[in-house]
C-alpha positions, 0 to 999 in steps of 0.5 A: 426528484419527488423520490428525494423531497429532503425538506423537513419543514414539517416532517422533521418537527411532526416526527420528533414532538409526535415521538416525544409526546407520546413518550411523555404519555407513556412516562405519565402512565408507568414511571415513578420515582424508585423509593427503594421498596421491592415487591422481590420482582427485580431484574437482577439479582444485584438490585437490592445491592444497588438500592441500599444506597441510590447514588452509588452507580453516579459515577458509573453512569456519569462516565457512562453517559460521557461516551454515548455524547462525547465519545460516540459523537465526536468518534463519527465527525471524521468525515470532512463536511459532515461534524455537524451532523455527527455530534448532532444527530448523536445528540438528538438519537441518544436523546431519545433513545435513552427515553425510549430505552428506559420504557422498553426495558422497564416494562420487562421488571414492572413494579406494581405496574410501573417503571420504577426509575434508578440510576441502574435504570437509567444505566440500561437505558443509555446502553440501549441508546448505543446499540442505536449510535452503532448503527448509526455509523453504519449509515452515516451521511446516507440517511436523514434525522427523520429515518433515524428517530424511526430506525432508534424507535425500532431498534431499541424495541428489538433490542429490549426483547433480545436484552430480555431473552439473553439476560433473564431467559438464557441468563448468560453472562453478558456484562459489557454487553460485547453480544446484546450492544456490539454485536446486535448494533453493528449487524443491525446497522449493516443490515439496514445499510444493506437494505438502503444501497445506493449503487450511486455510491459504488465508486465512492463519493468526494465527501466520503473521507476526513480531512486533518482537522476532522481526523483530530476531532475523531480522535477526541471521541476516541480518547473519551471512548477509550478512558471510559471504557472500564465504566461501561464493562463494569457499570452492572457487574455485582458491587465489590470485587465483581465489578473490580473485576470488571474494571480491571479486565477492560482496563488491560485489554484496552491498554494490550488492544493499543498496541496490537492495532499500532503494530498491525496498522504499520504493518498493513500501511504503505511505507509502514505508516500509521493509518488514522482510521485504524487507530481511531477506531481499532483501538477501541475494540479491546473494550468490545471484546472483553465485554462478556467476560470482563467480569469473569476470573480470566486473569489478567493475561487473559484480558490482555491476549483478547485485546490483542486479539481484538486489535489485530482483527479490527485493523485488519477488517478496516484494511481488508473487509471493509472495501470488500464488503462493499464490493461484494456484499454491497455493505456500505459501511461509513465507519466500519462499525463491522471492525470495531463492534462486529468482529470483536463483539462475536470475539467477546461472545466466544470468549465468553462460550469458552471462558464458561466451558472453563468454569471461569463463572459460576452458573455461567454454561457455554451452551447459554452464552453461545445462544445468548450470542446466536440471538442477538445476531439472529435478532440483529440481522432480522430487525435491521432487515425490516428497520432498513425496509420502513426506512427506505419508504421515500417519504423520511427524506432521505438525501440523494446520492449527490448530497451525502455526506454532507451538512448543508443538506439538513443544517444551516452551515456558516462556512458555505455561505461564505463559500457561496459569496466568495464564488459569486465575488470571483464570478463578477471579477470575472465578468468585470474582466471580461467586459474590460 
């Protein structure tokens, strides 16, 4: 099958030093060292804040950079032959994309013509880079390393314009990201898994599903995701009560989302049982949803009703909207990305719409934050629409339908070779048998 060349001898290592040589290029050309001297050209109205005193955000990127490895890698390794490329390919993305994102967003607040890297830079840069790990998802076990470096170098150039227009144009209020990150990361991903389809994969596929340790793994990523959350909603809000704010909002939406996704996932099971999926993932939504306004005066019990909301929708996607995605729309969305960061991304944009008619935030208008939500969508859709497209040229190896979801196809995996001998081993008894 020359369409599914899959060796990626050459293609693989061209691709990825080529990338990143040029970056290296372009790192040389524009980035120094922030020395903490401003020519007022900031890009946001809280960097002089930040750069009195450089290492203060640490933690908050040190948290935030544990849920983009740990927590979005280890979220993906349900699939049960397919761990390997999940963390690993998480690793590499993320990798590259925080380098990516850094010069995509930094040619937006040059300084002097340069990019002047802080920890508020790099920040941003890891947030770029889970727009990409969302997506990500979507395709999982469909696509080869090679489609996604191209579909990370695409996305996060898309992004960094939508980032622009939402944050420095619009100036809505978008502070956890549920519309720039959540939303433009999942219907991005859905629009490539759309464009890439593969009818041979309609009925499904035996290694598309978890086993019980891959489950267990799945919920490492989880809990990471889970306990961090409150940084990555609160990691660029102004300093002081602002971001406490922040923290607090993310902090009980989450804890109100667990509960709501229990409750709905028991409800909507066979025999009342809990669904692993569901808690893996719904979970979380709380942290999306609240995203917009996490930093807005909506009260504690306001935070809390949105992860409750949050919850419900989330589960009740994995339940119901997931397979009829597939079967009607001919989305084929390996981890659900629509449930946890769709749906309750556009929850978070409209919440933020209302929350802004309500005056919950000062300069904050419902007209902005509703375009701010329209943009990244629109912006989503279309971007993933012509990534997905470049991606299906058949010349990145992308797997055929027989081998996805499946390591062997692009890593040297021990436990097969074991596999392999213990086969051949059964065959000569069984030939030992026979001539007996």
């Amino acid at each position: 099958m020359p369409a599914y060349s899959t060796n990626m001898r050459l293609k693989f290592p061209i691709v990825a030093l080529a990338l990143e040589i040029i970056t290296i290029i372009l790192f040389a050309v524009f980035a120094v060292y922030d020395d903490g001297k401003s020519d007022g050209h900031g890009e946001h109205s809280n960097k002089t804040d930040h750069e009195k005193k450089p290492m203060d955000l640490y933690p908050m990127f040190q948290d935030v950079h544990v849920m983009i490895f740990i927590g979005f890698g280890f979220l993906m390794t349900f699939l049960k032959r397919y761990g390997f490329s999940s963390v690993g390919i998480n690793l590499l993305l993320a990798a590259f994309g925080l380098q990516w994102g850094l010069l995509m967003q930094g040619i937006w607040h040059m300084d002097h013509g340069k990019i002047k890297v802080n920890i508020f830079k790099i920040i941003n840069a890891d947030f770029s880079t889970a727009t990409v790990l969302i997506s990500f998802g979507a395709v999982l076990g469909k696509t080869s390393p090679v489609q996604l470096l191209i579909m990370t170098i695409l996305e996060i150039t898309i992004f960094s314009i939508n980032e622009h227009l939402v944050a420095s144009i619009l100036k809505a209020n978008d502070v956890g990201a549920s519309m720039i990150i959540h939303a433009y990361g999942a219907y991005f991903g859905l629009a490539v898994a759309r464009v890439l389809y593969r009818p041979g994969l309609r009925n499904g596929h035996e290694n598309d599903g978890s086993v019980y340790h891959s489950d267990m793994f799945a919920m490492i990523g989880t809990v990471f995701l889970w306990m961090f959350w409150p940084s990555f909603n609160s990691a660029i809000a102004d300093p002081g009560y602002t971001q406490l704010t922040a923290v607090i909002n993310t902090y009980l939406s989450l804890a109100a989302c667990v509960l709501s996704a229990y409750a709905i996932s028991s409800l909507v099971e066979h025999k009342g049982k809990l669904d692993m999926v569901h808690i893996q993932n719904a979970t979380l939504a709380g942290g999306v949803a609240v995203g917009t306004c996490a930093d807005m005066n909506i009260e504690p019990f306001g935070a809390m009703l949105i992860g409750l909301l949050a919850g419900v929708i989330s589960t009740l996607g994995f339940k119901y909207l997931t397979p009829m995605l597939a079967s009607n729309l001919g989305i084929q969305d390996t981890c659900g990305v629509h449930n946890l960061h769709g749906m309750p991304g556009i929850l978070g944009g409209l919440a933020g719409v209302v929350a802004a008619a309500m005056g919950k935030k000062k300069n904050a208008t419902a007209s902005m934050q509703a375009a701010a939500l329209a943009s990244s969508i629109g912006f989503a859709l279309v971007g993933g629409a012509i990534t997905g497209l470049i991606m299906k040229l058949p010349i990145w190896g992308q797997p055929p339908d027989q081998n996805c979801f499946d390591d062997s196809i692009y890593w040297e995996v021990p436990q097969e070779e074991e596999e392999n001998e213990g086969s051949l081993v059964h065959a000569d008894h069984s030939k030992n048998k026979a001539e007996a």
